[in-house]
Each structure stands twice: as C-alpha cells, then as structure tokens.
C-alpha positions in Angstrom: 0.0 0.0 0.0 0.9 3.9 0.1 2.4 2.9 3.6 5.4 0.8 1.7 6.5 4.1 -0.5 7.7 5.3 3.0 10.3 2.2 2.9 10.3 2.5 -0.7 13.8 1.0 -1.8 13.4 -2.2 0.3 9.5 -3.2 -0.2 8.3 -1.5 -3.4 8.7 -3.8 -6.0 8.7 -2.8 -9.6 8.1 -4.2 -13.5 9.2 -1.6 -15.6 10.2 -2.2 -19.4 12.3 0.7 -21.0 12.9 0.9 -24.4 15.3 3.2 -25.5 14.6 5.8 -22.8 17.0 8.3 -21.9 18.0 8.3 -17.9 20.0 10.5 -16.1 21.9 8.8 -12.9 21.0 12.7 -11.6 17.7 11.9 -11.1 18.0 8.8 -9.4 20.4 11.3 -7.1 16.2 11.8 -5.7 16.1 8.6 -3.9 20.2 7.8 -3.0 22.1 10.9 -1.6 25.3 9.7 -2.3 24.4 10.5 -6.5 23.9 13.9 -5.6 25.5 16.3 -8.7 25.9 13.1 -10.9 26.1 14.1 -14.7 25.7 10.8 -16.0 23.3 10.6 -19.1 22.5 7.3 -20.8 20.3 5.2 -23.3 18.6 2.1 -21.9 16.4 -0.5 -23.0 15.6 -3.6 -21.0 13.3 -5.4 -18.7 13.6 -4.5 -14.8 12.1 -6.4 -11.9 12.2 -6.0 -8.2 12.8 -3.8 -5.5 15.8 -0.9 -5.6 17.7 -2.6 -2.9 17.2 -5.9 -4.8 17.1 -5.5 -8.8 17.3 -7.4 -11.6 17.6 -6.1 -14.8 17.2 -8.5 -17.8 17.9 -7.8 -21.7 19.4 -4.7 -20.9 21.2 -2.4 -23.5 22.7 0.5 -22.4 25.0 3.4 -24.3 27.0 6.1 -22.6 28.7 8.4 -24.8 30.0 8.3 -28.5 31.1 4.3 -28.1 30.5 3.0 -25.0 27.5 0.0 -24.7 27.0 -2.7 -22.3 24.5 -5.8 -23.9 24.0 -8.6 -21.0 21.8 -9.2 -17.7 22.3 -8.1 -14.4 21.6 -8.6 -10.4 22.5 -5.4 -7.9 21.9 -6.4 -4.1 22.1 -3.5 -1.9 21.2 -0.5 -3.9 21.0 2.6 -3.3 24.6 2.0 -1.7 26.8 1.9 -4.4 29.8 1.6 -2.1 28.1 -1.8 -0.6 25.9 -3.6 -3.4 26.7 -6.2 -4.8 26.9 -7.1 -8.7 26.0 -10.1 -10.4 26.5 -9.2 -14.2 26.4 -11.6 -17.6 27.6 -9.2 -19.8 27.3 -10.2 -23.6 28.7 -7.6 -24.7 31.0 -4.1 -23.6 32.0 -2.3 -25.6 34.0 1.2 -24.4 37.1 3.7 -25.0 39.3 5.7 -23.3 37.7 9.0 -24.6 34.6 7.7 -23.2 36.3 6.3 -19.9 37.8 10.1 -19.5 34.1 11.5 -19.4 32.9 9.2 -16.3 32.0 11.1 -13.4 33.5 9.9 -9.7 32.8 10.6 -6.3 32.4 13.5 -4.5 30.0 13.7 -7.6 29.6 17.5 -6.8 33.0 17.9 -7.3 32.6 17.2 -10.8 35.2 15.2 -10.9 36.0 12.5 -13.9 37.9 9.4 -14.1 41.7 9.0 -15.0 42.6 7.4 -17.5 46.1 5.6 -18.0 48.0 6.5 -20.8 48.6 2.4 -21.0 44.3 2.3 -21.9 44.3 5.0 -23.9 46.6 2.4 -26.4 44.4 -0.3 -26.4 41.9 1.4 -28.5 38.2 0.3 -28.7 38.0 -2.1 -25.8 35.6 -5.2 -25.7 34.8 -7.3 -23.1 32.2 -10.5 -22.7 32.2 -12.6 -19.2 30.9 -11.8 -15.9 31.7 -9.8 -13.3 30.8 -11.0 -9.5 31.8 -8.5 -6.4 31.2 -5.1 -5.4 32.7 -2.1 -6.7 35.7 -2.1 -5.4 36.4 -6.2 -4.6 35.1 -8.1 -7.7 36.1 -11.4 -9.9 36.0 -10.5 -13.7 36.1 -14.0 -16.2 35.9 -13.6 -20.0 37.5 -12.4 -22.8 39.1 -9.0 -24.1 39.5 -7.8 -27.4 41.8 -4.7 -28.2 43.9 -3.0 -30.9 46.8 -4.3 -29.7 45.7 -7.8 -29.3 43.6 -10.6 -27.2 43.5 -11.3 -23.6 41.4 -14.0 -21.5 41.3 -13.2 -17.4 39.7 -15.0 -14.7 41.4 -12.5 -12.2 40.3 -10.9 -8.7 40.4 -7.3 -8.2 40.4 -5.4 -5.0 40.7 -1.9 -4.3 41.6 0.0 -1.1 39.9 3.2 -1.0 41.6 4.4 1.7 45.3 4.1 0.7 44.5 3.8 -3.3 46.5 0.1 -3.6 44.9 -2.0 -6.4 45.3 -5.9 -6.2 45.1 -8.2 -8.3 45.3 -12.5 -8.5 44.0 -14.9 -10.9 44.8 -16.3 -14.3 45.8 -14.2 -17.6 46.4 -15.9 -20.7 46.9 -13.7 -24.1 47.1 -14.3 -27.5 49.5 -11.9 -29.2 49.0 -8.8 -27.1 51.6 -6.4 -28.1 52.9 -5.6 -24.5 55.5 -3.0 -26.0 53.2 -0.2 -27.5 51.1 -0.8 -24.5 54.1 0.3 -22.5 56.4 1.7 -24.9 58.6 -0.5 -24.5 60.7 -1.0 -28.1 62.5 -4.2 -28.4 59.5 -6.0 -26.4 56.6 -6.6 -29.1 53.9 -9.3 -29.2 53.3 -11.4 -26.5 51.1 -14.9 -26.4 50.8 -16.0 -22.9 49.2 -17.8 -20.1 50.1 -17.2 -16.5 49.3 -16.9 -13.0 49.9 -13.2 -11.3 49.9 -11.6 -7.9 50.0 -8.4 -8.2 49.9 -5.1 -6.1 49.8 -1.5 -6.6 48.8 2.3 -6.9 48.3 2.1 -10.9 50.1 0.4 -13.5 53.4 2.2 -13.3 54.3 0.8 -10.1 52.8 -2.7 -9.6 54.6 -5.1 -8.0 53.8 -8.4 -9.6 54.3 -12.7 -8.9 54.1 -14.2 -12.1 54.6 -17.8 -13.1 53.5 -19.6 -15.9 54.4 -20.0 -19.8 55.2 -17.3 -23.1 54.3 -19.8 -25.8 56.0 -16.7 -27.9 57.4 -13.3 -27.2 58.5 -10.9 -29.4 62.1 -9.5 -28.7 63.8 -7.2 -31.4 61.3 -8.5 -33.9 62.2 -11.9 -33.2 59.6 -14.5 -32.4 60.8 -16.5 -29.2 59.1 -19.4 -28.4 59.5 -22.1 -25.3 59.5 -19.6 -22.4 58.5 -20.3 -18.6 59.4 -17.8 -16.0 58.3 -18.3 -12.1 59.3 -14.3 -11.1 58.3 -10.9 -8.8 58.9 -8.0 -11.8 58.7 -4.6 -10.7 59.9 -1.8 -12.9 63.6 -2.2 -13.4 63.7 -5.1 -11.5 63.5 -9.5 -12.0 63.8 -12.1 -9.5 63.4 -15.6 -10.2 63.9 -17.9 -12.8 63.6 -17.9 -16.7 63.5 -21.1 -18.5 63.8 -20.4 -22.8 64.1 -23.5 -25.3 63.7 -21.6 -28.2 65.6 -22.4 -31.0 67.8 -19.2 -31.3 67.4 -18.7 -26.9 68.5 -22.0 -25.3 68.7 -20.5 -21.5 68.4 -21.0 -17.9 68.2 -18.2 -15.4 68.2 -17.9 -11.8 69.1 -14.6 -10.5 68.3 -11.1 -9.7 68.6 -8.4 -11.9 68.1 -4.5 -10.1 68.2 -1.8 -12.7 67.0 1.1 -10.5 70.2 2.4 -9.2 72.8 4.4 -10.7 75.0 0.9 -11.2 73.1 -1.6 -12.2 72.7 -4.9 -9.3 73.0 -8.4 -11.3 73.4 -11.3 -9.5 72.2 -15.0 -11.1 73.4 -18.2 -12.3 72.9 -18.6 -16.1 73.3 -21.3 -18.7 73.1 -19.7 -21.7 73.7 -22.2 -24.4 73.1 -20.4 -27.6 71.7 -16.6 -27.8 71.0 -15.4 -31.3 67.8 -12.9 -31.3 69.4 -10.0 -34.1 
C-alpha cells in the first residue's frame, strides 16, 4: 500500500520495461544521496524487476557516450549503496574507450570530478569485453575475454581496491594471445606477446605494480624476433627481475636464476645462467 513508499527502496517492487529511454543517474540522485551532482546521461532498453535494494535487470542495453555499450543481464543487491551492493553481471557484450572512460564522473560527484585514464588504456583502443563480473565495486572477480587493438587477452582474475590508501590488487589467471605488450608500455625491443600465467600483483596504478608471475610465453616478441618455449616463475617490478627464466627456443636456449636491479645508478646483477646459444638479431 501507500504505507510501503515510506520504505520505498526495500519493499516497493517494480516491473518496468524501457525501451530506449534516456535516464539521467542525476535523477536517481532523488532517492540515493550519495548521487547527488551526478552528470551521467544514458540510453537504456531492457526489462527490470524487483525492489531498488534488490534489482534485476534483464535484456538490458545500455549506451554512454560516442562508443561505450554494455548488452548482458544483471543482479545489484544492496542499492542505493553503491559503495556496498553487490553485482552479479552476464555481460554479452561491452564495448568502451578511453575518450569515453575520460568522461565518467567519480565521487564526491559534486566535485565534478572524472575518471583518470592511464596513458597504457588509452593504447588499447576500442576495448571489448564478454564474461561476468561477481563482487562489489571495489572487490570483484572478472572472467571472460578482451578484445583490443593491440591484441587478445582471456582473465579469470580478482580485483580489489583499497579506497583508503588507493592500492589496487590483483590474483588470478591471464592468458593472451598476441597482445603487443611494447606499445602498451612503450617499450621498443619488447613486441607481441602470447601468454598464459598466473599473477599476484599489487599496486597504486600500472606504473608501479609489483607483480608474482609464473607460468608460460608460448611466444614473445624481442627485437622482432619471435621466441618461443618460455616459462618464468618471477616478482617484476619496474627495473627489477627475480626468479627464474626457462627459454628452449631455437635461437634462446637459457636457464636463469638470478636477480637483476636496474633502478640504481650501477646496475645490481646477480644470477646463475646457462646460456647455451643466444642469437635474437
């Protein structure tokens, strides 16, 4: 009855079908404070069931900007807290850029605010995505597939942010299919890179992430060279190896153990190596 509208997020339930409707996130900013001074326009079509707090949105199109669409179904327990609901999301398609990315707003909202952008996302071009996504905002699992300009990646990885301190970390399995991780990060003699690893990893951004890695490089590009046969079991950090590389390539026949510190002034090496034959010109 009218009596429920007074506990309207957790007992009104709603059926409403959209199709192609313009919504602003501002005017949801009426029911959940924390929106307030959102500028967040979109194009939605799609089926929605339930109560705000408990949602379920099925068929559900949506476009942001010039690019950006999401195709797929979706569950959000806990709404309006953004902070604390939890996402269930089938996503058939996403599609998105970082022109797009650079437009999002983020919190204080009435700060106006909008979301940075890595220089290393603004390479990969149009970016899309199909899997799922499980977690809250800042603690999810993501498991699918990528697509990029610079090449393929499959994830099944864990991400968790501290919003606090700012550290991003990340576990799980990463496995690519000639991603060229040298114009990602500018990197010249490194070039394509077909992979399949596990990864620890921990950090503020990109630039400084701290990272376990074991697993195999099928192939990986080096001075234009092709290498094949390569297992690694490592930490990397910018300027810095330690652990153990294992190439059979025909051209790389090598086994490393070792650390290798490039941050100084005077370079740090210290390893064991048998280098058979080296010949990547």
């Amino acid at each position: 009855g009218w009596s429920d509208y007074n506990e309207f997020m957790g007992r009104v339930d709603m059926r409403v079908d959209l199709d192609t409707s313009r919504v602003s996130f501002g005017d949801i900013a009426l029911f959940a404070t924390e929106l307030e001074g959102i500028d967040l326009p979109v194009r939605v079509s799609g089926r929605f069931r339930g109560t705000v707090s408990d949602l379920k949105a099925r068929g559900l199109d949506l476009r942001y900007g010039a690019r950006s669409r999401f195709r797929g179904n979706a569950d959000l327990i806990g709404l309006p807290a953004l902070a604390s609901t939890f996402l269930l999301v089938d996503a058939d398609e996403v599609v998105t850029d970082h022109v797009d990315l650079a437009t999002i707003p983020v919190p204080p909202f009435t700060e106006g605010g909008r979301l940075s952008v890595p220089q290393e996302v603004a390479r990969l071009g149009t970016i899309r995505f199909a899997g799922n996504f499980t977690g809250f905002p800042n603690a999810f699992t993501a498991y699918g597939s990528t697509r990029t300009q610079v090449g393929d990646l499959r994830t099944d990885l864990s991400f968790e942010r501290d919003t606090l301190g700012g550290m991003l970390v990340l576990s799980g399995r990463l496995a690519s299919d000639r991603f060229d991780v040298g114009r990602v990060i500018e990197e010249g003699p490194l070039g394509p890179v077909t992979s399949d690893i596990r990864v620890n990893a921990s950090g503020t951004g990109l630039a400084d992430m701290k990272a376990e890695i074991q697993g195999d490089l099928p192939m990986i590009t080096i001075n234009g060279y092709e290498a094949t046969g390569i297992s690694l079991n490592a930490l990397l950090e910018e300027d810095l190896f330690i652990g153990e590389l294992h190439s059979r390539d025909r051209n790389l026949v090598l086994d490393f153990q070792g650390k290798a510190d490039l941050r100084g002034h005077a370079p740090v090496v210290d390893f064991e190596a048998d280098l058979q034959h080296a010949d990547l010109v």
